[in-house]
N, C-alpha and C positions, 0 to 999 in steps of 0.2 A: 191667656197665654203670657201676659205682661207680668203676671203676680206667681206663673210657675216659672217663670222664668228669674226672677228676682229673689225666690224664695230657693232656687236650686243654685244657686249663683252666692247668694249669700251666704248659704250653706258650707259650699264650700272654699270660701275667703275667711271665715268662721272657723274652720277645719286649720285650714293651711297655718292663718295666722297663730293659733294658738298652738299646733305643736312646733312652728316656729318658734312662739315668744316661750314653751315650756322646755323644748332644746337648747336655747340661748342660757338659759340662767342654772342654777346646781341644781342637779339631776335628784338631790335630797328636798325633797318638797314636802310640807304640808297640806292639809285639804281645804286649810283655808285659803293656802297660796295658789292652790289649784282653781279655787272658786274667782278670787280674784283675776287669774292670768285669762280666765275664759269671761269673765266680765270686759276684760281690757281688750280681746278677741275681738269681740263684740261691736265696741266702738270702731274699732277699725272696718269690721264689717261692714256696719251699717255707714262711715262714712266715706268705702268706696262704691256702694248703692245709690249715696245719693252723688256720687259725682259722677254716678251711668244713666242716672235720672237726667242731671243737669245737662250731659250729653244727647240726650233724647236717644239712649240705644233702647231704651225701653218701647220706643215708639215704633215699630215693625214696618208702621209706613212710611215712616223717612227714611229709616235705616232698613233698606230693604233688600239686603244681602251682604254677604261677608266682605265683596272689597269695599263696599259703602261703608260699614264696617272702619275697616281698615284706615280711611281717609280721616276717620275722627280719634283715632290715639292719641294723634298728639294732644288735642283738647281733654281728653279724658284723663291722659298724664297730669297733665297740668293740677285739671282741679281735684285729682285725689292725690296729689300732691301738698295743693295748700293746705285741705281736710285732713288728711292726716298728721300732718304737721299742728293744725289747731289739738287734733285728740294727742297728739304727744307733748304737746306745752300743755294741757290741762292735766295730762297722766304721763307724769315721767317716765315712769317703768315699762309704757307700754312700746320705747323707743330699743330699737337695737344698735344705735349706734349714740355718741356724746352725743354730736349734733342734732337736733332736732330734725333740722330740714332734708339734712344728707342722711338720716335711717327714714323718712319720710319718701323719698324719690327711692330709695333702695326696695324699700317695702314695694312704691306704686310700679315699679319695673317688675318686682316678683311675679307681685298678684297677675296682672295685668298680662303680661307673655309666658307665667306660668300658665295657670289653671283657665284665667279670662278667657283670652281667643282662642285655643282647642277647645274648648267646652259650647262656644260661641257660634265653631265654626262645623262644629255636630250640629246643634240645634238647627243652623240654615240647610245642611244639608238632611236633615227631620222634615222639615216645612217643604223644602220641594220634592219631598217626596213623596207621589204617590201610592206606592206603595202601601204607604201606614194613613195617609190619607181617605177620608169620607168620599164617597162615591155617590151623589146626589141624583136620583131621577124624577122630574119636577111632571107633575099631572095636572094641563090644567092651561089656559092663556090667560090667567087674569092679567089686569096692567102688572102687579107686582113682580111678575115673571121675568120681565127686561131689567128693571132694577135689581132685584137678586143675582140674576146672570151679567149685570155688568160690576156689580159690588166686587164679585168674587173673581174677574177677571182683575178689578185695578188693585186689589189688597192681596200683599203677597205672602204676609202674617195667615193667610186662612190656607188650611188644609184639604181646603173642598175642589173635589173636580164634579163637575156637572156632566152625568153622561147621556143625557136625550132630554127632551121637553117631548110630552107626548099629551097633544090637543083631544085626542078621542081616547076615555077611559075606558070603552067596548075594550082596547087592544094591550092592555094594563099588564095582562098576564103574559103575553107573549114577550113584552117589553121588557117585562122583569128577568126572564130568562134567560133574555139578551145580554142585557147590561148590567147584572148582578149587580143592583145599587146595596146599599149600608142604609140608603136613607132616603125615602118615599115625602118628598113635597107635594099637599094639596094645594092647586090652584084654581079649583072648580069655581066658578061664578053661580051654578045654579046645582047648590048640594042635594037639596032636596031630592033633584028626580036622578041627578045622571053620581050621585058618589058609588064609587065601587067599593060598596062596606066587604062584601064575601074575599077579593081579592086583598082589599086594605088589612080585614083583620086577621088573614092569613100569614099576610108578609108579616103581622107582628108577632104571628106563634112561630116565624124563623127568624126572630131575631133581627127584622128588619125597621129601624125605626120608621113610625109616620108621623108628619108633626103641619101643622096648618100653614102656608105663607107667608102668614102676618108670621107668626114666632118667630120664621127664619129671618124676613126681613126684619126684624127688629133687633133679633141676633148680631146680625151680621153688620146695620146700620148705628145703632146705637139707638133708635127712637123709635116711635110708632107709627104706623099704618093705621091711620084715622081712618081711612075710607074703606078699610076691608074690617073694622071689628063690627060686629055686632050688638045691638042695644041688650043682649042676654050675655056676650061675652064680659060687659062692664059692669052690668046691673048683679051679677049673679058671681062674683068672683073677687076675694079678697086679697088681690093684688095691691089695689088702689087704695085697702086699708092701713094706715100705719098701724104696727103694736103701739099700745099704750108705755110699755117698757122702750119701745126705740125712739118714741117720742121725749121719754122723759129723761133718757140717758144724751138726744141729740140738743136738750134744751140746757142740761146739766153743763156737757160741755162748752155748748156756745156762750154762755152767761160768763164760765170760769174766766174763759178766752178773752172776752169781751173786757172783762173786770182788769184784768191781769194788760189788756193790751190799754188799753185805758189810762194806767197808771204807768206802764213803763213810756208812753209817745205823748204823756202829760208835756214833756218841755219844746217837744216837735209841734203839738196843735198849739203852742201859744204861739210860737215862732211862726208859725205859716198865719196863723190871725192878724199880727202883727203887719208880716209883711204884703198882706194882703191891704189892710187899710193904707201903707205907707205909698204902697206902688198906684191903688184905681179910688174910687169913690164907692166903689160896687161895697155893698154888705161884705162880711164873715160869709155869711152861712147864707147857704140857697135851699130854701125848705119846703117842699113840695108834698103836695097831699097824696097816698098813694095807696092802691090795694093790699091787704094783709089777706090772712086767714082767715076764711070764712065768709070775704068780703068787707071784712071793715077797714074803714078808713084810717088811716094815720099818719102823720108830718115825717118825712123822710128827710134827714140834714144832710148835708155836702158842704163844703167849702164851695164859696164862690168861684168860678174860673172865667167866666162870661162878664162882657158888657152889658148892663141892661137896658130893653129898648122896650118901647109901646107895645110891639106887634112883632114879633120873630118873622121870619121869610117865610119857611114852613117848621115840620114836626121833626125834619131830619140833618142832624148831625155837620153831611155834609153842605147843607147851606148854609150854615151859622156860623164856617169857621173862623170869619173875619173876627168875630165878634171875641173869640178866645184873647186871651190877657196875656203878657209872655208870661206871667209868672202862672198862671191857669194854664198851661201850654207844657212847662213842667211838671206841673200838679198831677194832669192829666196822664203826661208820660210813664210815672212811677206808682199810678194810682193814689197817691196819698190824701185827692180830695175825699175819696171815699171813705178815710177815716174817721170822720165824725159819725158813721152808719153803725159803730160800735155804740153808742148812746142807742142807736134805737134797739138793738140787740140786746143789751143792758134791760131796757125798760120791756121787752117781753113783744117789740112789733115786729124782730126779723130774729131769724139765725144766722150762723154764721154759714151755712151753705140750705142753698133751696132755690125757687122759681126766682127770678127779680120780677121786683112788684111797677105793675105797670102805674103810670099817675090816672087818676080819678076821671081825666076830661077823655080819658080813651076805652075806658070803662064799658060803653056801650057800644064801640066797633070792636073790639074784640071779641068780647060777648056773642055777637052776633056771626063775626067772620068764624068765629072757632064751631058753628054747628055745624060740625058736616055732616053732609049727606052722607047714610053707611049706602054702599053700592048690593052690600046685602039685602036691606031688608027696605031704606031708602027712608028709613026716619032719620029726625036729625037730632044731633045726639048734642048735650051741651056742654063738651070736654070743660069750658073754662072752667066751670063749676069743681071740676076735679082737681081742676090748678089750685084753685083756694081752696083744697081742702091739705095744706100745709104753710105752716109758714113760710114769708119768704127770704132770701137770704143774701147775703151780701155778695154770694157769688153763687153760679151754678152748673149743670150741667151742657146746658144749652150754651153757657159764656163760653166752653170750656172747647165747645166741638164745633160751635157754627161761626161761619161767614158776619160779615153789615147785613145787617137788617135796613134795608133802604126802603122797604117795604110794607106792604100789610101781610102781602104772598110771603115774605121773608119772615115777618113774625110768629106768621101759621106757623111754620118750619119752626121756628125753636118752636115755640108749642110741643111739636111733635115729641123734641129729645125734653124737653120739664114733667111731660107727662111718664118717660123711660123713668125719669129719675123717680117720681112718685109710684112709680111699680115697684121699682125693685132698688127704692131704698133701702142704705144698710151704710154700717159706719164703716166699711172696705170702699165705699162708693164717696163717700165725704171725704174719706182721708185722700182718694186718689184725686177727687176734684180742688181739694186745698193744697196739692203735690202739686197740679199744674198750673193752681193759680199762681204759686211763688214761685214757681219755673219761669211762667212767663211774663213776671213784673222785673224779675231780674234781670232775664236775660232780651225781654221783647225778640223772640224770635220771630221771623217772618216766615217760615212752614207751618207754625200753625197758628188757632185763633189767639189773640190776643186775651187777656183775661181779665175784666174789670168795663164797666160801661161806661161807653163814652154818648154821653146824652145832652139833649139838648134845653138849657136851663130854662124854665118860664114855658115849657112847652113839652116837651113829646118823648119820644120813643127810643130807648136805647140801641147803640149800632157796635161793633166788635170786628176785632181786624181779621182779615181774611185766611183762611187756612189753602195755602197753596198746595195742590194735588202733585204727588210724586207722577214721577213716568211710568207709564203701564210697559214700556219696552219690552221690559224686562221679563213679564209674565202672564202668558195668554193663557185661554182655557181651553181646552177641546174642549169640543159641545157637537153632540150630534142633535141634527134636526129631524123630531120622527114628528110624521104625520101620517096617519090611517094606516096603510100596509105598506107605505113607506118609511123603511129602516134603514139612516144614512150610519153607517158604522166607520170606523178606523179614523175618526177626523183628526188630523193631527193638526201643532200650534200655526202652522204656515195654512192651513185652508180653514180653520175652523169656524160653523155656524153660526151666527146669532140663533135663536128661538124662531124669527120669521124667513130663516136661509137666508139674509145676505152677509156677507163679510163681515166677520166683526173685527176689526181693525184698531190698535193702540185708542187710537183718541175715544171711541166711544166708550170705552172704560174708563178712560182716565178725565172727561166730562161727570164736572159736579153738577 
């Protein structure tokens, strides 16, 4: 939603700008002057995109309707203000007025109360609309059932209404006729005896999708459902395979990256070295041993930011924080001890985006904690093993979506989204996780997670700042609760079911 929406948004800031900036100037043009006015276009486009990035309106769960909307203009003014003012001191011509800054705010008031908020304010009233909306009928009690039906209550970016949860698939067909779903969710725990293939592959010769739970909920969450795949789902499906081509193009870029970021933060890493011995006793560099690809071992650098002591408290973050330096303290804030993680990038032991590589001494509880049990079939599967089968990366998808990890239960959880990202890696997926790494080193917003780890030096396990949940106030689900020959129809958002008929009420959505 985030990339058609960016892309139909861009498009036409793209449109506007350029037969503005071809109106402004003599109406006798050439075609090279055409090429370049729609070059200069461009820039403009793209650098009101990223001051709707930087706004987070791309984010459908903060910004979860048009007057939410509306409260961030003035922020959004602001910074495709300075932005465009940067692309018309670099491209003169792309200015319509002398001054820089005043054709700059002229431009950001066009776009912005032009084309921006009526096109913005279509799209939300798209989204709640039913209408045009997916109509979900879920078959099935697995656990995943409650989470999918509360995902789609707290997220208001999805276009899905839920119309029945129906526990007995005997009553499949009558159910369908009922509630004329779009789209048929298995949630069957035991396929084998009770799936309704005759009724499932019917709905699909009328056009009715069917699609398994885990998809959905992985859909819809961003991660995976470890405990509903099956050891035939993983074993027999190249998902989990990277192409040879997107490895070599993901290695191409990170090295460039690497090389280039290297040379230009040369006089930054001498300075923070510098003042790193002046200020503590503590070393330069904190260089810890740590999982790569495939398993192998390698020296991961940081900058030092910690005091060192014999014996840490424990593995997590927040018992150690006495121990931070103030200049470790800043470091930390803006990320930049992490800079020396481009040397290991450089030499071929991480990328610039992938899993974060856990240290050596944790090796064997994650291992272990990451076999779950499938509730299918009841073998235990050994995801980590999947983890390492890509490099890992200075930043990832798990950094990008989840909470502190104060946890082991919390680290499963990234797991969950590392392994999303080895699915369906693709460099649409890098660039949007390197969009929010720099969103959120800039700006450290506190709605969502923080991006970059904050770990604990001589010991353990990386933690990330919290992503605070919007209010579900705003947008409940009907949900009828069907069981056997009971068909509860008409539910509307003031009475509406959970899956086990009691109330489902704001907060249970809006619970991570």
């Amino acid at each position: 939603m985030a990339a058609l929406l960016a892309l139909l948004e861009g498009g036409s800031i793209l449109a506007m700008a350029a037969g503005a900036l071809l109106a402004w100037r003599s109406p006798a043009l050439t075609g090279g002057d055409i090429l370049v006015t729609l070059a200069q276009a461009a820039g403009l486009s793209v650098a009101f995109l990223a001051a709707f990035h930087y706004a987070d309106l791309y984010n459908l769960q903060i910004v979860r309707s048009f007057d939410a909307l509306l409260t961030r203009v003035p922020r959004v003014l602001a910074a495709a203000a300075v932005l465009v003012t940067l692309v018309s001191l670099a491209v003169p011509s792309a200015r319509i007025m002398d001054n820089p800054f005043e054709s700059s705010v002229l431009i950001a008031i066009g776009v912005i109360f032009g084309p921006f908020l009526p096109l913005r304010a279509l799209v939300y009233w798209f989204i709640r609309s039913r209408r045009f909306g997916e109509r979900l009928l879920i078959v099935g009690a697995s656990p995943l059932v409650r989470t999918v039906v509360d995902e789609i209550a707290w997220r208001s970016d999805f276009r899905y209404t839920v119309v029945g949860v129906e526990h007995d698939a005997e009553n499949l067909g009558r159910v369908i006729e009922a509630t004329r779903p779009t789209c048929i969710v298995v949630a069957l725990t035991e396929r084998g005896r009770r799936l309704p293939l005759s009724r499932l592959v019917e709905s699909l010769a009328h056009g009715i999708k069917v699609e398994d739970v885990a998809e959905t909920y992985e859909r819809l969450t961003g991660k995976l459902a470890l405990e509903a795949l099956s050891p035939s789902s993983v074993i027999f499906t190249r998902d989990f395979q990277t192409p040879r081509l997107r490895r070599v193009v993901a290695r191409v870029l990170s090295l460039t990256t690497a090389a280039m970021g290297l040379l230009v933060f040369a006089p930054l890493l001498g300075l923070i070295a510098l003042l790193i011995k002046l200020e503590s006793q503590c070393p330069v560099f904190f260089i810890q041993e740590r999982v790569g690809l495939a398993g192998r071992v390698f020296k991961l650098i940081k900058f030092c930011t910690m005091r060192p002591v014999s014996q840490p408290k424990s593995e997590w973050e927040q018992d150690n924080r006495d121990r931070i330096t103030p200049l470790g303290r800043w470091l930390r804030r803006f990320r930049l001890d992490e800079l020396p993680q481009l040397v290991n990038v450089l030499r071929g032991d991480m990328n610039l985006v992938g899993p974060r590589p856990h240290p050596v001494s944790n090796l064997e509880v994650m291992v272990l904690a990451a076999r779950n049990l499938s509730e299918i079939s009841g073998d235990a599967i050994p995801y980590y093993s999947l983890r390492c089968s890509v490099k890992p990366g200075m930043t990832g998808w798990a950094q990008v979506r989840y909470v502190y990890a104060n946890s082991l239960e919390e680290e499963m959880e990234k797991i969950r989204y590392d392994l999303y990202y080895i699915k369906h890696s693709s460099l649409w997926l890098d660039l949007r996780i390197l969009l929010e790494t720099l969103k959120m080193v800039v700006t450290r917003s506190e709605t969502t997670p923080a991006v970059g780890p904050v770990e604990v030096e001589g010991s353990g396990l990386e933690v990330w700042e919290p992503r605070v949940p919007a209010s579900n106030g705003e947008r409940v689900v009907a949900l009828s609760a069907i069981r056997g020959s009971e068909l509860a129809q008409g539910a509307g958002p003031a009475d509406a079911l959970a899956p086990w008929g009691e109330p489902m009420g704001p907060e249970q959505g809006a619970t991570r």
